[in-house]
N, C-alpha and C positions, 0 to 999 in steps of 0.2 A: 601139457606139462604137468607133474606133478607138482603139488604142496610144495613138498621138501623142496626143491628144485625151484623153485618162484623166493621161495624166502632166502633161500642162499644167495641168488642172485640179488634180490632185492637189498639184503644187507652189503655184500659184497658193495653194491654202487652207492650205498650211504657213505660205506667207511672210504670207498675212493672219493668220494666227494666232499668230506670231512678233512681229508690230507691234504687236498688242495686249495682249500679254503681254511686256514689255520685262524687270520685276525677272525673270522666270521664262528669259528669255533670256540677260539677264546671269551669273544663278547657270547655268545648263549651260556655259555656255562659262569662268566663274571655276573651279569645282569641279575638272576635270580640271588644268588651269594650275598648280592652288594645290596639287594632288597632285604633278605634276611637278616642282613649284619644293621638294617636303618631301623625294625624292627625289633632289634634286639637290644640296639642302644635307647630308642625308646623305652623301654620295657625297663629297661637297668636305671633311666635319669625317673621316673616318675613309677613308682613301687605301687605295688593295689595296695587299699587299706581297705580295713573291715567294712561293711554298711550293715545297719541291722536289717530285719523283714520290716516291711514295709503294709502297713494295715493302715484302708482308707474308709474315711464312714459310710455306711450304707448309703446309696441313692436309689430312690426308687425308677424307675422305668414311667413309660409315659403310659404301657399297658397299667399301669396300678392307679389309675385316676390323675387328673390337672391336680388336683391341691397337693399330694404325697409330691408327685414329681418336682412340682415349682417348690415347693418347700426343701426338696433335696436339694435342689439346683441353688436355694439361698443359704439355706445354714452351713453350707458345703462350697462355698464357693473361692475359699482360696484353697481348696485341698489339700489337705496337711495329712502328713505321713508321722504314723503314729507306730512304735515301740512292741505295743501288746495288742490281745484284739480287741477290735472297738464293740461298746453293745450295740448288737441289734446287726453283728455277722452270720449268724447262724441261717442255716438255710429254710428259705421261704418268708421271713422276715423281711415285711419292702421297708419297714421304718418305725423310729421311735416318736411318731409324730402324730399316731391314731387318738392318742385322748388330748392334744392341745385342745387351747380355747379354741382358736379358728376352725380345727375338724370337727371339734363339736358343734360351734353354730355353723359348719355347713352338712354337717349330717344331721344336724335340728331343720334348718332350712327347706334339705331336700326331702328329710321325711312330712314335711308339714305341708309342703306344696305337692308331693306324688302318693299323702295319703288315699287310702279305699274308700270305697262308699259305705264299706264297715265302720268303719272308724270315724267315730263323730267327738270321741273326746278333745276337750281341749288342751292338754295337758304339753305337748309339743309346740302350742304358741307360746304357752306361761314359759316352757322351758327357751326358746328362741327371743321373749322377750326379756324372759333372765341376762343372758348372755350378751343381748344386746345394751341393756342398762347399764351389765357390768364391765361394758368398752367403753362405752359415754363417759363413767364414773373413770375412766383409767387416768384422767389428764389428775384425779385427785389420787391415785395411790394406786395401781394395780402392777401388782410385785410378780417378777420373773418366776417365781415359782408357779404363778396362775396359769403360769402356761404350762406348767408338765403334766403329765398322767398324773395317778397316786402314788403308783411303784414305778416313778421314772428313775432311771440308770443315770442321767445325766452328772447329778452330783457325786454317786459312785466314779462314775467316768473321770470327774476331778478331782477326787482323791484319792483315789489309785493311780489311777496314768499316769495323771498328772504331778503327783504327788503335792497337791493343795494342802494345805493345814485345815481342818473342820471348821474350823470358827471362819478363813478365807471364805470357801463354800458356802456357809453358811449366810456372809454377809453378802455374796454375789445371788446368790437366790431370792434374798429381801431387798435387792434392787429392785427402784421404782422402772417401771417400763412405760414411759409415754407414747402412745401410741400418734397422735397428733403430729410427733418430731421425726415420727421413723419417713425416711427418706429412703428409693426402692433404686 
């Protein structure tokens, strides 16, 4: 048989089969209708409203070292969605956490214990026992700023984003941070 001649037939015994089955006709073509119309009055009782973009702080990866990650995974840990973009989005940046105190006494640490057989200065324990005196000393004053880089964004971050008042920022950076209280 031809093409032609198979489709003719073929529709012909739909549409005979369609006449004589009318309720059955009427529910496939109500069904979807009655879907679209529950859809539609949804859509009508409950309106979209705006949301803005949505920018969340860097985390680093577990490929970027234990301390960046675990450090993402705590300063980061109720994940707030933020306005503008956060510092430290740009790409290849794993984190604004390289010059804390604790990356530095553990990149003091690890250089001091996988130094060369070149390297005989001392200078890396003086720096290791720096840092460690100045956690001992933390239960008498060691202020949240101690922990940032030099050129940390953080306080940026809270007065722009956030829009903090200076002096706010300010007094939140000269928070004492007792490390003896911090609970993990």
């Amino acid at each position: 048989m031809a093409y032609w001649t198979q489709l003719r037939l073929l529709l012909w015994k739909n549409l005979t089969f369609r006449r004589r089955q009318t309720c059955q006709l009427l529910l496939e073509v109500a069904w979807p209708l009655f879907i679209f119309l529950i859809l539609i009055s949804v859509r009508l009782s409950y309106p979209p409203y705006e949301q803005h973009e949505c920018h969340f702080p860097n985390k680093a990866m577990p490929s970027a070292g234990t301390l960046p990650w675990v450090q993402g995974i705590i300063c980061n840990a109720n994940n707030p969605c933020f306005r503008y973009p956060t510092p430290g989005e740009a790409p290849g940046v794993v984190g604004n956490f390289n010059k804390s105190i604790v990356s530095r006494l553990f990149s003091d640490a690890r250089r001091l214990l996988l130094y060369s057989q070149r390297d005989t200065s001392m200078k890396d324990i003086h720096k290791v026992l720096r840092t460690l005196y100045q956690m001992e000393r933390s239960r008498s004053g060691l202020k949240l700023r101690d922990f940032l880089a030099d050129n940390e964004t953080f306080s940026e971050f809270l007065h722009h984003n956030l829009s903090l008042p200076r002096p706010t920022v300010d007094k939140m950076l000269g928070a004492d941070v007792r490390l003896h209280k911090v609970n993990c």
